[in-house]
SEGU-416068 format. One line per field, with one value per atom (N, C-alpha, C): x, y negated, z negated; residue number from 1; atom name. Coordinates in steps of 0.05 Angstrom, whole numbers, always signed. Layout:
<nodes>
u = (X,...);
v = (Y,...);
w = (Z,...);
resi = (NUM,...);
name = (CA,...);
</nodes>
This chain:
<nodes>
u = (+17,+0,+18,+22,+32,+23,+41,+32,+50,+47,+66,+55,+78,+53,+41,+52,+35,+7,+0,-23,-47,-28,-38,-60,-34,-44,-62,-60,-80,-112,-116,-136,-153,-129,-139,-161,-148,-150,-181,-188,-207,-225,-217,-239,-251,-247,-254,-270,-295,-320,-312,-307,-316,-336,-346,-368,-368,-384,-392,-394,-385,-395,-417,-442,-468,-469,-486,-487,-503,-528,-545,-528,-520,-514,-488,-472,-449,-467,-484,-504,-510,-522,-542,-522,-501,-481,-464,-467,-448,-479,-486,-512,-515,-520,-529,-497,-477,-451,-453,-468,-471,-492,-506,-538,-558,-558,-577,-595,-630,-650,-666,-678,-687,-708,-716,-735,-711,-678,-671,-654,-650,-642,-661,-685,-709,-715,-703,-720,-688,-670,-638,-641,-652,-641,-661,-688,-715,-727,-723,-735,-747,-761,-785,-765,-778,-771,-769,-781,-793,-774,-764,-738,-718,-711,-683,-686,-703,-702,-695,-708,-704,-677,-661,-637,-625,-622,-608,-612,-637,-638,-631,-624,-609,-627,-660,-686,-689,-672,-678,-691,-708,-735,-756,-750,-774,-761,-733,-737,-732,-731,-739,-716,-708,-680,-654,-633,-613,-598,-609,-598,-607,-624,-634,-623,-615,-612,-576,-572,-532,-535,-561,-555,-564,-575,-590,-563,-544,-526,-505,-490,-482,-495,-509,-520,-526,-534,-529,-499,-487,-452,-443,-451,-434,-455,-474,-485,-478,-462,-457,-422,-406,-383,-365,-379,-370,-359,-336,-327,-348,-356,-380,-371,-352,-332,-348,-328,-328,-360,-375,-405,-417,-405,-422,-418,-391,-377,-390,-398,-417,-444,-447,-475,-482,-513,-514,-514,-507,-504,-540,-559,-580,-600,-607,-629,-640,-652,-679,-700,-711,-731,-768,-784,-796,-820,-843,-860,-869,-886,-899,-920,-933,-951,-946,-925,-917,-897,-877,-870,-889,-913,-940,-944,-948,-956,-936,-908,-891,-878,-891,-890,-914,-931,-959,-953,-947,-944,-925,-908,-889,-875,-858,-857,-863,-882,-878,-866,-852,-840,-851,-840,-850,-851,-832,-828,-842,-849,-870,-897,-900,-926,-943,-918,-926,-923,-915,-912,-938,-940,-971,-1002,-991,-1013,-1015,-991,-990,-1004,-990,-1008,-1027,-1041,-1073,-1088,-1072,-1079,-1087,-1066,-1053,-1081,-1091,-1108,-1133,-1136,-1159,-1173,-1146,-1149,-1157,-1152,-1151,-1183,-1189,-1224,-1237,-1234,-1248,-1253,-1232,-1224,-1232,-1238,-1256,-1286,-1290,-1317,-1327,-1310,-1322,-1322,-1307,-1307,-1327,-1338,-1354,-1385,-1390,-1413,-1414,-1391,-1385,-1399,-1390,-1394,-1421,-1434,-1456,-1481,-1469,-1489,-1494,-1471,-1466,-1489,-1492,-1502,-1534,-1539,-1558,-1575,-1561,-1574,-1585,-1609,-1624,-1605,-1612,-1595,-1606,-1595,-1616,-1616,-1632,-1619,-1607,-1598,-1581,-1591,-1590,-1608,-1602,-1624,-1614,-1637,-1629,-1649,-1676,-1674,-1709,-1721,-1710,-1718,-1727,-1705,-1714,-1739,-1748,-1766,-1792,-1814,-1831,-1859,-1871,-1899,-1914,-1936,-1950,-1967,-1974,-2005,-1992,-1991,-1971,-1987,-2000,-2022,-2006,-1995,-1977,-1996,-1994,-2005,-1989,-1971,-1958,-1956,-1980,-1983,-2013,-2017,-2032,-2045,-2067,-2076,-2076,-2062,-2073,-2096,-2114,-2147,-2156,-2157,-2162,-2186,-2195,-2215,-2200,-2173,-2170,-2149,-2143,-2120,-2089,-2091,-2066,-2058,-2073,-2063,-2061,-2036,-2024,-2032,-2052,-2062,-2039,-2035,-2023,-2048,-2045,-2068,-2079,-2101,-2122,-2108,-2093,-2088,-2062,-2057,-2041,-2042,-2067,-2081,-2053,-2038,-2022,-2001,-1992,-1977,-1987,-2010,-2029,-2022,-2014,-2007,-2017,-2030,-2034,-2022,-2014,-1995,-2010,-2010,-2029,-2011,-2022,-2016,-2033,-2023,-2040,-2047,-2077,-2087,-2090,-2092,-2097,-2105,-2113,-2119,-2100,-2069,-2055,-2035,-2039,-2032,-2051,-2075,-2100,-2094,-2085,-2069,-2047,-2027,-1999,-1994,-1978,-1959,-1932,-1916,-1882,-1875,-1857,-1836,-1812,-1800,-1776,-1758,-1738,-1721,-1699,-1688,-1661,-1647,-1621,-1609,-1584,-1590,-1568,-1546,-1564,-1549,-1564,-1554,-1551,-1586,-1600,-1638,-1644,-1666,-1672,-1712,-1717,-1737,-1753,-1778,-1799,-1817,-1830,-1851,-1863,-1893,-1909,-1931,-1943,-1957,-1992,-2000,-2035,-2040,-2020,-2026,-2016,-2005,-1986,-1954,-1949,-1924,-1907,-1884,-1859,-1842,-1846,-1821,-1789,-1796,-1760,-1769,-1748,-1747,-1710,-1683,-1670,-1663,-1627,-1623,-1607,-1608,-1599,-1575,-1553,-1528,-1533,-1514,-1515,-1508,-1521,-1516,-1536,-1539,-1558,-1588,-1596,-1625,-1647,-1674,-1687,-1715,-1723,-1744,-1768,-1790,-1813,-1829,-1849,-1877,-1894,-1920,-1936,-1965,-1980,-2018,-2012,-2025,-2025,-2056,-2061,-2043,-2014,-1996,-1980,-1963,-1954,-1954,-1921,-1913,-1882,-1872,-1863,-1833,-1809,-1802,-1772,-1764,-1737,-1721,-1706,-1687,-1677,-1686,-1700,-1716,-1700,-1681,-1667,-1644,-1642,-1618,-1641,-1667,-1677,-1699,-1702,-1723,-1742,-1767,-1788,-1799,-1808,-1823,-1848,-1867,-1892,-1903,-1903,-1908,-1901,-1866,-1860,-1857,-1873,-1874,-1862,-1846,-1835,-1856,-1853,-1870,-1848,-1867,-1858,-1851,-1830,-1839,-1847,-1832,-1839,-1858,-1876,-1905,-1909,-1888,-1906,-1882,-1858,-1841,-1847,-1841,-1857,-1825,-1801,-1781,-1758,-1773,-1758,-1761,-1787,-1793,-1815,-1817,-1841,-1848,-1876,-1904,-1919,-1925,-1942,-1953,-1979,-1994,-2000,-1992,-1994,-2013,-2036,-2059,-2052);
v = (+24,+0,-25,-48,-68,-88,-96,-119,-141,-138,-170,-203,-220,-244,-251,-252,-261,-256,-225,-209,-225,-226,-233,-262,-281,-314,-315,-283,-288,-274,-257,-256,-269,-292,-313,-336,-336,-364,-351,-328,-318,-313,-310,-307,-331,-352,-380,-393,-405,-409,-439,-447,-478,-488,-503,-512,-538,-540,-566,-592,-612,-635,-645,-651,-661,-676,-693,-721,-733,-721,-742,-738,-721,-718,-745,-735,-775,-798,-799,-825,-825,-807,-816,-821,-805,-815,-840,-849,-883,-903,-876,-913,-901,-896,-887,-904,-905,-919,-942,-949,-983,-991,-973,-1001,-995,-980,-988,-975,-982,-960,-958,-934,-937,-950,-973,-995,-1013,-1016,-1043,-1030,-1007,-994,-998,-999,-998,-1030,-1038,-1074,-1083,-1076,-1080,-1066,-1045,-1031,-1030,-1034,-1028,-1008,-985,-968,-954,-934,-923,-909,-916,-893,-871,-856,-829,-822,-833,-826,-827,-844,-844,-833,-819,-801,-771,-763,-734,-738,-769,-770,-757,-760,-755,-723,-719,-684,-671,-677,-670,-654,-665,-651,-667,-652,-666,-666,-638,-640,-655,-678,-695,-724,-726,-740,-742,-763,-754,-742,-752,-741,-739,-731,-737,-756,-770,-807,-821,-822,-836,-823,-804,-797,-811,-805,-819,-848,-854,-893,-903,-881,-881,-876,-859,-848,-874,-891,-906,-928,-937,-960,-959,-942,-932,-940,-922,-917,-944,-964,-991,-1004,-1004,-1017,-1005,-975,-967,-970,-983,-988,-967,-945,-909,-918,-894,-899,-879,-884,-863,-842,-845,-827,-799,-793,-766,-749,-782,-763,-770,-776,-771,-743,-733,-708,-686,-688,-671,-667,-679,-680,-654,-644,-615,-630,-608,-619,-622,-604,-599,-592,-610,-612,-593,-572,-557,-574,-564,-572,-563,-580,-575,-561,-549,-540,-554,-538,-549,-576,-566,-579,-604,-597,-621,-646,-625,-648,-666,-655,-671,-689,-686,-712,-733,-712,-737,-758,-754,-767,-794,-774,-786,-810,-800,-826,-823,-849,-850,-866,-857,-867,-901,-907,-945,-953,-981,-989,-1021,-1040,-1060,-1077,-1077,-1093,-1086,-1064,-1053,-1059,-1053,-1068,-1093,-1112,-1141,-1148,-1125,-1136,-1130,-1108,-1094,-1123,-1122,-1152,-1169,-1180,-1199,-1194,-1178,-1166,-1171,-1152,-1155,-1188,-1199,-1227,-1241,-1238,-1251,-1244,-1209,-1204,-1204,-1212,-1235,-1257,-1271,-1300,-1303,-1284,-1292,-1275,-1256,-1247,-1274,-1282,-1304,-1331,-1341,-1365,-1348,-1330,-1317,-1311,-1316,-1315,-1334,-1358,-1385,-1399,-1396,-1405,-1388,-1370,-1356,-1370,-1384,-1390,-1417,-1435,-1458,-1464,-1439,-1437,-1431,-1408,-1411,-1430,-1444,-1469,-1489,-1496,-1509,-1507,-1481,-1464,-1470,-1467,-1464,-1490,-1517,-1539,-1549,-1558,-1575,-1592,-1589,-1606,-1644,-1662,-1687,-1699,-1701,-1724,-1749,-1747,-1785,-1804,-1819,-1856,-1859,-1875,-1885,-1910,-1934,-1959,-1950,-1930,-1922,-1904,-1902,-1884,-1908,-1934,-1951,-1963,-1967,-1976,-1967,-1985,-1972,-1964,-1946,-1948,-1963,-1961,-1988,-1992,-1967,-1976,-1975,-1985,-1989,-2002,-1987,-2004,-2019,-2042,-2052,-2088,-2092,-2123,-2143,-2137,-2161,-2156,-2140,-2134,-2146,-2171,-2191,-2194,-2200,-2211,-2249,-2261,-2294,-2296,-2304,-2317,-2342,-2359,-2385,-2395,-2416,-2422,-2431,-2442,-2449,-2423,-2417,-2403,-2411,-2435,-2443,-2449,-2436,-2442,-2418,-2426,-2403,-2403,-2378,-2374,-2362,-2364,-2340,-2338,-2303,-2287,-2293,-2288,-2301,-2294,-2276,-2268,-2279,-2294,-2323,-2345,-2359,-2375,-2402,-2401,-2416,-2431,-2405,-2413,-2407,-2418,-2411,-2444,-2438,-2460,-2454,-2476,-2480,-2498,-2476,-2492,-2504,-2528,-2540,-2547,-2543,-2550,-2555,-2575,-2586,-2561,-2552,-2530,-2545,-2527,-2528,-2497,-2499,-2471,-2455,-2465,-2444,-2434,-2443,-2439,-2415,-2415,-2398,-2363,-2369,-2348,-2331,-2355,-2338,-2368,-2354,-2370,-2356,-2377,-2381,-2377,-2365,-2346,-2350,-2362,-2375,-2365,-2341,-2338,-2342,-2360,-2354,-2349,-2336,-2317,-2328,-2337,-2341,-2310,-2298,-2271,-2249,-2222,-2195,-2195,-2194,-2184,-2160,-2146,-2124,-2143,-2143,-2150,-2146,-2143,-2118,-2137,-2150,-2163,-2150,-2145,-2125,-2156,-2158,-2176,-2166,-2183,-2169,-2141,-2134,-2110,-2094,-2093,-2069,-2064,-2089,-2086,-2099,-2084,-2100,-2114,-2142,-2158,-2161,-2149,-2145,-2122,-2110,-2087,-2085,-2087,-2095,-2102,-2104,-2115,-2134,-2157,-2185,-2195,-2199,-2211,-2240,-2253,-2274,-2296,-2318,-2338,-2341,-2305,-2316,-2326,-2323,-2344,-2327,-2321,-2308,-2315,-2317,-2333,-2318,-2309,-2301,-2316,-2300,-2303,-2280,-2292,-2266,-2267,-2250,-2260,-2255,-2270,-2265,-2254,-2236,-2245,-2224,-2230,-2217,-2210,-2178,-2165,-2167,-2187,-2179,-2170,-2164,-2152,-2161,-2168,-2172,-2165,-2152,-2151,-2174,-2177,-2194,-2222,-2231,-2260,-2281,-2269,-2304,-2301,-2293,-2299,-2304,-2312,-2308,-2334,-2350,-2376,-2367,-2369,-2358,-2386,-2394,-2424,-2404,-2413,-2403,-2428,-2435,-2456,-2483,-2474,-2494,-2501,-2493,-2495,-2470,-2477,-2463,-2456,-2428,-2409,-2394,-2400,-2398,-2362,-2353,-2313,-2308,-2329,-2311,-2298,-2317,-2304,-2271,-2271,-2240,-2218,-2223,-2209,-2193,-2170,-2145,-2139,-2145,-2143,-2123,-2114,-2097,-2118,-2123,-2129,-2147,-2167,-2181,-2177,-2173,-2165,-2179,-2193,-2217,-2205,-2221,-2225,-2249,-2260,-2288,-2292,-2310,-2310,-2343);
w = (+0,+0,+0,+16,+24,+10,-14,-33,-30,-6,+7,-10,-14,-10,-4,+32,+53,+46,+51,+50,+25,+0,-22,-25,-11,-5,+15,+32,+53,+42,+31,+20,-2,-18,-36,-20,+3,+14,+33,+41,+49,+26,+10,-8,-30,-17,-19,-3,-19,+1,+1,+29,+43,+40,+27,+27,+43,+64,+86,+64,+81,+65,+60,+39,+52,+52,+73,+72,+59,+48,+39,+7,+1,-34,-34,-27,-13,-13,+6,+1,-23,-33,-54,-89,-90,-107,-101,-83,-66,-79,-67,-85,-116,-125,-159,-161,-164,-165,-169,-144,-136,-148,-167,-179,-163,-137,-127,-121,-115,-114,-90,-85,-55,-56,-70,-56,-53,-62,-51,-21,-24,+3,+30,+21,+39,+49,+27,+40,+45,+51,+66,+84,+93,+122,+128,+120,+138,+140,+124,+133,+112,+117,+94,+71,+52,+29,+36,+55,+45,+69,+93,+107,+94,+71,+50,+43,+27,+3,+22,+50,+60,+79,+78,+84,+55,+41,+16,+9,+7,+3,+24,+48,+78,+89,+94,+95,+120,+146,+169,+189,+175,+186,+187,+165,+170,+176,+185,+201,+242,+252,+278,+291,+315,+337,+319,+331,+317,+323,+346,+345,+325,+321,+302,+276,+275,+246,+243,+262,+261,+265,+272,+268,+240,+226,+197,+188,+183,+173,+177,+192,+198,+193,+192,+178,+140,+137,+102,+94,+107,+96,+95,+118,+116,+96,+83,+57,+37,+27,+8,+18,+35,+30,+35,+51,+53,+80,+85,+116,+127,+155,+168,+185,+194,+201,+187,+172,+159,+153,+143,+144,+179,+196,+216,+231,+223,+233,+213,+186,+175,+190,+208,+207,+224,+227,+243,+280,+292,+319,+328,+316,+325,+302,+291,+260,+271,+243,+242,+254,+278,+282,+273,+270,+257,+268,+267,+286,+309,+326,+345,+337,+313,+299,+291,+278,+258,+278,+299,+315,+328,+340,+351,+328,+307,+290,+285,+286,+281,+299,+326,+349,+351,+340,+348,+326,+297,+277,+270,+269,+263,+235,+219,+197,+193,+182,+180,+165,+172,+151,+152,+138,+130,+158,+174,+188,+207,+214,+235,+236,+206,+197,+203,+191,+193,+228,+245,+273,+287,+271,+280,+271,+252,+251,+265,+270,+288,+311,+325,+351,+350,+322,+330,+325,+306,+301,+326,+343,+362,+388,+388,+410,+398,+370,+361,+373,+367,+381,+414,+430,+459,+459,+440,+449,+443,+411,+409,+432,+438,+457,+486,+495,+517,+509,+489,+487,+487,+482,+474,+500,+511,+543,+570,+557,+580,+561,+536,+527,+542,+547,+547,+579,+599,+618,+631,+611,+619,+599,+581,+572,+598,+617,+622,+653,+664,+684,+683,+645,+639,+640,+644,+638,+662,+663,+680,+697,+724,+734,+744,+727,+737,+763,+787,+799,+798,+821,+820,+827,+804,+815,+835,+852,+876,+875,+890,+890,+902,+917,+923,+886,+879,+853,+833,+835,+811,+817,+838,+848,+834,+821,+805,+821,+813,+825,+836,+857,+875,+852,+834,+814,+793,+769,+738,+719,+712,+683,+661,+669,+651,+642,+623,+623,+645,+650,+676,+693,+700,+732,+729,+751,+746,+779,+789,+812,+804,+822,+814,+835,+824,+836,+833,+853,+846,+871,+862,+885,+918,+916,+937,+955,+975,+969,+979,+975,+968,+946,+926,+896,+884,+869,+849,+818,+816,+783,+775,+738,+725,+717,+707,+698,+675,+673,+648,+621,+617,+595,+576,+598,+593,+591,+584,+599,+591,+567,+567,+584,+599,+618,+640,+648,+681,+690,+714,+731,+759,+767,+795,+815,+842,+860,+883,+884,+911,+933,+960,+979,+1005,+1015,+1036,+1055,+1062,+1078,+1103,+1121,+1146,+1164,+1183,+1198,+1194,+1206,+1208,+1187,+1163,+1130,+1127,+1132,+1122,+1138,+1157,+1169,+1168,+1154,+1142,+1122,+1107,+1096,+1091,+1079,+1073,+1043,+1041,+1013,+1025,+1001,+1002,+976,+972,+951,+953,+932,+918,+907,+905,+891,+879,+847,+828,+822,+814,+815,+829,+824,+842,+827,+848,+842,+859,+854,+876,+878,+901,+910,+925,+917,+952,+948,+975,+979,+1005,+1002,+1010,+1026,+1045,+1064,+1057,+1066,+1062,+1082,+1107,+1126,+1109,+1091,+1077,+1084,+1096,+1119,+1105,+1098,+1072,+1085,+1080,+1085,+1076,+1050,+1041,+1021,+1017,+999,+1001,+980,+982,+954,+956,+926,+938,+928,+946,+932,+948,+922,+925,+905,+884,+905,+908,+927,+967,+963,+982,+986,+1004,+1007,+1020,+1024,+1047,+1048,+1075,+1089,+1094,+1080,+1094,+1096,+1122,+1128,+1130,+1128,+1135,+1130,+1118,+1118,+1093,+1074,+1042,+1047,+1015,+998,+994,+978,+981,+953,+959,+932,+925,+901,+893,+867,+875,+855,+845,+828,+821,+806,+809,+783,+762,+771,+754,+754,+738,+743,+737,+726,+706,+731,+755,+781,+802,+800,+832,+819,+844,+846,+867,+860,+879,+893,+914,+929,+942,+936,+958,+962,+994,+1009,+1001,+993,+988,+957,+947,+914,+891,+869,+858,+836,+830,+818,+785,+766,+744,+742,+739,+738,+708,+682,+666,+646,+655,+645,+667,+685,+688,+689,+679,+667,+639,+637,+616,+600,+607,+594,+622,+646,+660,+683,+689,+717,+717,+736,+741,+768,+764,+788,+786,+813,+808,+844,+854,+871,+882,+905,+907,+935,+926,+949,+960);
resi = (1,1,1,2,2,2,3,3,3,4,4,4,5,5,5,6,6,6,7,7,7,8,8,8,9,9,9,10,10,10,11,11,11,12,12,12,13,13,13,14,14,14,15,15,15,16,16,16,17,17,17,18,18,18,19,19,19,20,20,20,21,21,21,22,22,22,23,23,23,24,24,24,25,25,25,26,26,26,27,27,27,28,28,28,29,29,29,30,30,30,31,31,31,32,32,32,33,33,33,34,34,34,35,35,35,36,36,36,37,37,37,38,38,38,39,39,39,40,40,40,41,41,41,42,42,42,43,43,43,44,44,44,45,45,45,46,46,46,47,47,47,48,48,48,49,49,49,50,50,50,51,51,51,52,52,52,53,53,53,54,54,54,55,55,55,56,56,56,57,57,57,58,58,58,59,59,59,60,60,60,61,61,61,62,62,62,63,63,63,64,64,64,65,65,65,66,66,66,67,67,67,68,68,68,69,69,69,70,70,70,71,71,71,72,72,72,73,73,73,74,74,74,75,75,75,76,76,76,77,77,77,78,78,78,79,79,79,80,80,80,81,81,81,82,82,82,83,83,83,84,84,84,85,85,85,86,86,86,87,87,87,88,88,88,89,89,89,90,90,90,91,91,91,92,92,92,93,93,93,94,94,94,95,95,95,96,96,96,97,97,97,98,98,98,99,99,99,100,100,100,101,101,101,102,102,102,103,103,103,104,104,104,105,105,105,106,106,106,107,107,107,108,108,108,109,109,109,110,110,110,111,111,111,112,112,112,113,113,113,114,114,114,115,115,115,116,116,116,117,117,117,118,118,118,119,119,119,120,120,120,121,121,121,122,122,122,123,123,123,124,124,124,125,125,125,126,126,126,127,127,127,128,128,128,129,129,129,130,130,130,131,131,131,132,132,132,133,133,133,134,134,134,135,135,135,136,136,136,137,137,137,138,138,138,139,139,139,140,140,140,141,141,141,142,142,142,143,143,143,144,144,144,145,145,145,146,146,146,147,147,147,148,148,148,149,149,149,150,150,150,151,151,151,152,152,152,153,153,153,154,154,154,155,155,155,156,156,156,157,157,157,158,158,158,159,159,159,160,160,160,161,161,161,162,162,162,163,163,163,164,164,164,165,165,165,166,166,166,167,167,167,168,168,168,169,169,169,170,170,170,171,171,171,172,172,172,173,173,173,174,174,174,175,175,175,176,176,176,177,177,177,178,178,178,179,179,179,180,180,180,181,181,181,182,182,182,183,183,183,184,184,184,185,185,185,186,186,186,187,187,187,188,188,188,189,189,189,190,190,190,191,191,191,192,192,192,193,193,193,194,194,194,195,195,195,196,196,196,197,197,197,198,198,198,199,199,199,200,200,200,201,201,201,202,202,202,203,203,203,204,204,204,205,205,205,206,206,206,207,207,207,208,208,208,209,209,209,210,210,210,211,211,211,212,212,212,213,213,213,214,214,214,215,215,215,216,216,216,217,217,217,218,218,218,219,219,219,220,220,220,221,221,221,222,222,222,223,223,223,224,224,224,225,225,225,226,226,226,227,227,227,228,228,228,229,229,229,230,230,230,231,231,231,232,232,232,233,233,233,234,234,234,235,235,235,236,236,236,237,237,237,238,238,238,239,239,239,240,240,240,241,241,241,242,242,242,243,243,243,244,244,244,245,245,245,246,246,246,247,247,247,248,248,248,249,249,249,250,250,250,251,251,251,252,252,252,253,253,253,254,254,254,255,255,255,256,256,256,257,257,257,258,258,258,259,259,259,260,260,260,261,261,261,262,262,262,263,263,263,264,264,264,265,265,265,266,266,266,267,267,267,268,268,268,269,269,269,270,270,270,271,271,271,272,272,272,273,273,273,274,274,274,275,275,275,276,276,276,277,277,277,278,278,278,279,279,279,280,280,280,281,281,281);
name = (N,CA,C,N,CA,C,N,CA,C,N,CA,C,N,CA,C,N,CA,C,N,CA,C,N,CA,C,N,CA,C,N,CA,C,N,CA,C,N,CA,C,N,CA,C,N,CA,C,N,CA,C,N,CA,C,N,CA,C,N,CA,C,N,CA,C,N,CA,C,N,CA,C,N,CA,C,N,CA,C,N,CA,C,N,CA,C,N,CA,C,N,CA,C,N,CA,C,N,CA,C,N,CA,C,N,CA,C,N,CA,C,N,CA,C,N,CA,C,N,CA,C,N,CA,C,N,CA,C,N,CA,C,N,CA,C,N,CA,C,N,CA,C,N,CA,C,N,CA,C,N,CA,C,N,CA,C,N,CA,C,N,CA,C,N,CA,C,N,CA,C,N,CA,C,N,CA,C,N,CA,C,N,CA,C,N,CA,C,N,CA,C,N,CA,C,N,CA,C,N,CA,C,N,CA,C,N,CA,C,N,CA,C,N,CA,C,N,CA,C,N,CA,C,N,CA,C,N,CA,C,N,CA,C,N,CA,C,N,CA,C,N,CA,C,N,CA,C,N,CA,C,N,CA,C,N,CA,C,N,CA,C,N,CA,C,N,CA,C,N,CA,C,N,CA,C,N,CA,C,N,CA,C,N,CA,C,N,CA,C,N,CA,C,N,CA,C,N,CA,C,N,CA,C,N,CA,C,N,CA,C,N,CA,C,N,CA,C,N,CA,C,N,CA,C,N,CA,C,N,CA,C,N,CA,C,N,CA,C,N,CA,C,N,CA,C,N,CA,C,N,CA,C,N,CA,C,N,CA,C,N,CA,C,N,CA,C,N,CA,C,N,CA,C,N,CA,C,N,CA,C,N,CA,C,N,CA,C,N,CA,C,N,CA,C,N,CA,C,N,CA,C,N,CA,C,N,CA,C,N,CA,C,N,CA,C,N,CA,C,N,CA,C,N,CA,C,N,CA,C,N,CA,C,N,CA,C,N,CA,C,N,CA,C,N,CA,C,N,CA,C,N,CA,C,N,CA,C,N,CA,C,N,CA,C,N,CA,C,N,CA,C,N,CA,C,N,CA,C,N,CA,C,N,CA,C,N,CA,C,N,CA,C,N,CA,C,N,CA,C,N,CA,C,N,CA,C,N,CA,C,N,CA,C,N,CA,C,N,CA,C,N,CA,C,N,CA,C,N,CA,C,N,CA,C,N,CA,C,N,CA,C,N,CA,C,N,CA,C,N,CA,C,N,CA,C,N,CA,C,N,CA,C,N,CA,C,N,CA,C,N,CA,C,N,CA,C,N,CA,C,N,CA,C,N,CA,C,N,CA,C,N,CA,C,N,CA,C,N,CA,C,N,CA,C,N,CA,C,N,CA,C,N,CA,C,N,CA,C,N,CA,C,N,CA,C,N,CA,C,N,CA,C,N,CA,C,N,CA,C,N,CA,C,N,CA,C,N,CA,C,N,CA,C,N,CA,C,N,CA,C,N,CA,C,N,CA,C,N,CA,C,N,CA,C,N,CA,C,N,CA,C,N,CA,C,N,CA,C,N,CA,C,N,CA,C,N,CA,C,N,CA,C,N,CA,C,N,CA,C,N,CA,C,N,CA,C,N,CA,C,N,CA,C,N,CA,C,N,CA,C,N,CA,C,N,CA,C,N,CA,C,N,CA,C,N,CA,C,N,CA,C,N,CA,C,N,CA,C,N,CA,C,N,CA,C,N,CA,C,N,CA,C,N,CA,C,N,CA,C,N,CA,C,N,CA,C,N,CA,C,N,CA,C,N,CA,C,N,CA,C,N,CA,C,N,CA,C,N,CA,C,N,CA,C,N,CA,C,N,CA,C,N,CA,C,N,CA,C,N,CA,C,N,CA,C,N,CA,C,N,CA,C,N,CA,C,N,CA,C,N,CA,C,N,CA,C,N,CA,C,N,CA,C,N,CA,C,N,CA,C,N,CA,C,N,CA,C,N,CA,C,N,CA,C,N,CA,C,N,CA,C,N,CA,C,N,CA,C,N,CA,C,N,CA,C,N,CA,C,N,CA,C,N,CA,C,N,CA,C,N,CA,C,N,CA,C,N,CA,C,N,CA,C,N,CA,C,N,CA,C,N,CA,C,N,CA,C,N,CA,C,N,CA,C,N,CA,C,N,CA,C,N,CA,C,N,CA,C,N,CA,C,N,CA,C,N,CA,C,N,CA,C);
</nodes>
């Protein structure tokens, strides 16, 4: 029997168990060292408790690839001050993988951590805001669809009715008809305009306006036949004739001077606050 040394040192050294380095038991004594606990590990590197803690019991089945597990391993080591080296070379080439089952979930959800969280809010905060501000703009849109549409003034529109039950819409009646009544219901300001008659006065007469400022004015003849209808600017003048009696209109009274046959005619006894309508025989 050969009781060499060789032989001897060589069966010592065989019958000595290697034990692998582990990595999470290194982490987790580098930190117990340092003070520190896996909630301040977790809010420094970001990541869940419950991935530190199955880093440390070297339970790497529950966490994911093994990239991620060597950027976990490497990012630890340089907050606990460890070279990463040595524990990245511990590590398995190919973690226990975990079932069919359990990998489907752990795909499907994935560990959260704080920062994921608060990003996840945002998002949704964020695709809050653009439903709201699309809802408000398709109401905006169809209020808007929904409203009556008005026509547009136009000087034939301001123009008021031929019949208007208003007190200053007045017939003047007098015995001669070259004279101008105001209506009984004024008797204050009723004035009569005289002028010398003759045959061919009795036939037509003369309307004479002038224009201080911008007026709109329609004068209607005894045939029904309108001599002006028109908004007249400021400074000019205009000349009718025709068979009285004859039906007018004015707007703006305090810019326009009325003459019938010659004689000036008071308007504002038949001004109502919009318009004066008067009848002149």
């Amino acid at each position: 029997m050969d009781n060499s040394p060789e032989n001897t040192l060589g069966n010592a050294s065989s019958s000595v168990e290697v034990r692998p380095l582990s990595v999470g038991a290194a982490l987790r004594e580098a930190r117990e060292q340092l003070g520190l606990s896996v909630a301040d590990v977790e809010s420094r590197l970001k990541f869940a408790s419950r991935q530190i803690e199955a880093l440390e019991a070297d339970n790497f089945s529950r966490l994911p690839e093994i990239s991620f597990v060597r950027r976990f391993v490497r990012s630890y080591a340089k907050l606990l001050q460890l070279d990463p080296a040595p524990l990245l070379a511990s590590l398995p080439i190919d973690p226990e993988q975990p079932s069919l089952h359990t990998a489907s979930i752990a795909i499907e959800v994935p560990f959260p951590n704080t920062y994921a969280t608060r990003r996840l809010k945002i998002i949704w905060l964020a695709t809050g805001l653009v439903v709201v501000v699309a809802i408000i703009l398709v109401l905006i849109v169809w209020l808007n669809r929904s409203k009556p549409t008005m026509p547009q003034a136009t000087v034939e529109k301001i123009e008021l009715p031929a019949v208007m039950p208003t007190p200053a819409s007045v017939v003047i009646a007098v015995p001669s008809p070259d004279a101008l009544v105001v209506p009984p219901e004024a008797p204050a300001a009723a004035k009569v305009i005289k002028s010398e008659s003759n045959s061919a006065s009795k036939q037509s007469a003369s309307i004479r306006l002038t224009f201080d400022a911008e007026s709109w004015v329609k004068v209607t003849d005894n045939d029904g036949k309108i001599l002006l209808s028109q908004l007249n600017s400021s400074g000019s003048e205009q000349h009718l004739k025709g068979r009285p009696p004859f039906s007018v209109v004015i707007g703006n009274i305090s810019g326009v001077r009325l003459y019938y046959q010659g004689k000036l005619v008071e308007l504002a006894p038949f001004y109502n606050g919009e318009i004066a309508r008067l009848t002149l025989e």
